[in-house]
KEVEXGU-289973 format. One line per field, with one value per residue (C-alpha): residue number from 1; residue in one letter; x, y, z. Coordinates in Angstrom, 2 decimals, always signed. Each point is the difference from the previous one (the first is absolute). Example, Ala and Ser with C-alpha at 12.3 -4.5 7.8 and 13.67 -1.06 7.14 Angstrom:
<recs>
n: [1,2]
res: [A,S]
X: [+12.30,+1.37]
Y: [-4.50,+3.44]
Z: [+7.80,-0.66]
</recs>
This chain:
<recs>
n: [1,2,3,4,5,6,7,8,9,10,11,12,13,14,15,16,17,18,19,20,21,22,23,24,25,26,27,28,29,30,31,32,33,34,35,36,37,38,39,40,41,42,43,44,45,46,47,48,49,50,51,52,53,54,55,56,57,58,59,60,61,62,63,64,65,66,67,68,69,70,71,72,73]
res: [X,X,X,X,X,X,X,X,X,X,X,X,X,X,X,X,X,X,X,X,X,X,X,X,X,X,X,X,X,X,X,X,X,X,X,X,X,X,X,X,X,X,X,X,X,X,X,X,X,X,X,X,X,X,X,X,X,X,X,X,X,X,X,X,X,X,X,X,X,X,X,X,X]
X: [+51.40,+0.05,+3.35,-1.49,-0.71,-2.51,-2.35,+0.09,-3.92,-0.22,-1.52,+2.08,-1.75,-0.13,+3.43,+0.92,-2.49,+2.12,+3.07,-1.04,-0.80,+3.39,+2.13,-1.98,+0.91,+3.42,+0.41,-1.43,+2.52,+3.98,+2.03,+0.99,-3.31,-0.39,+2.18,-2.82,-2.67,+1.71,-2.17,+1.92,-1.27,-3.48,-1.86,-3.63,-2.01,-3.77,-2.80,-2.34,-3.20,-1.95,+2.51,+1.29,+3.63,+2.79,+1.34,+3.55,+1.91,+3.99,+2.29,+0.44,-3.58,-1.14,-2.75,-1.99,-2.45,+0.28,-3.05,-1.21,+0.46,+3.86,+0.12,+0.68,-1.06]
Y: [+129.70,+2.59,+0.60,+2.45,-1.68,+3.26,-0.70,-4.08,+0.54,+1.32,-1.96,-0.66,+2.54,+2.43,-0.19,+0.74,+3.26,+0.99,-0.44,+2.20,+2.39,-0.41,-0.01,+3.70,+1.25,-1.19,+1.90,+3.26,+0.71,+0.80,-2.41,+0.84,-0.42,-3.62,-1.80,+1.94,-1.93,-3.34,-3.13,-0.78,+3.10,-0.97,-0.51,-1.12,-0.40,+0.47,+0.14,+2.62,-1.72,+3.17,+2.44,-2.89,+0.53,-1.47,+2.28,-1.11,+1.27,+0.20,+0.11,+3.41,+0.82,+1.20,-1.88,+0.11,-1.23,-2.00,+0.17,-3.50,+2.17,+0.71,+3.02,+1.52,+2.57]
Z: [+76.82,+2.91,+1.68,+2.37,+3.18,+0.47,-2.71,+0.36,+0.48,-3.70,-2.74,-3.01,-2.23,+3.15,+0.33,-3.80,+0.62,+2.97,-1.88,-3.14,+2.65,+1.87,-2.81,-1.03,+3.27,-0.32,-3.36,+1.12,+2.93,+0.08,+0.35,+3.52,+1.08,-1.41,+3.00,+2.19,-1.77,-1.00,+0.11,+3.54,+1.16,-0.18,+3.49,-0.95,-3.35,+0.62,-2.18,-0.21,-2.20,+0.50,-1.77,-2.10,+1.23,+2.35,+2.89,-0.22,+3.19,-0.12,+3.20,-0.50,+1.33,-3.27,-1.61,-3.73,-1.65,-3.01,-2.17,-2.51,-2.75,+0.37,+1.83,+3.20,+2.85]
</recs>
């Protein structure tokens, strides 16, 4: 299902939690900044059980979290 060689590690239902999350993040920026945070962009996926996120880090240098529940910090 995943075409993100970054988050290969994710389960299934992991993964569609990271997408809702992505796809949020997506939608709440301009569309100049979108090429910045692209899937290809993505450096490393890792989970974060504690705070119940993903840190998702982007070539850019700028990382986020993206929470279970769909949102993001």
């Amino acid at each position: 299902m995943t075409g993100i060689p970054t988050a290969l590690h994710l389960t299934e239902s992991e993964l569609k939690m990271f997408m809702n999350t992505y796809k949020q993040h997506m939608s709440a920026i301009g569309t100049e900044e979108c090429d910045q945070y692209a899937i290809r962009n993505i450096t490393k996926v890792k989970r974060n059980i504690p705070e119940r996120c993903f840190e998702v880090y982007f070539k850019n240098g700028e990382w986020f979290k993206y929470y279970t529940n769909g949102t993001l910090g």
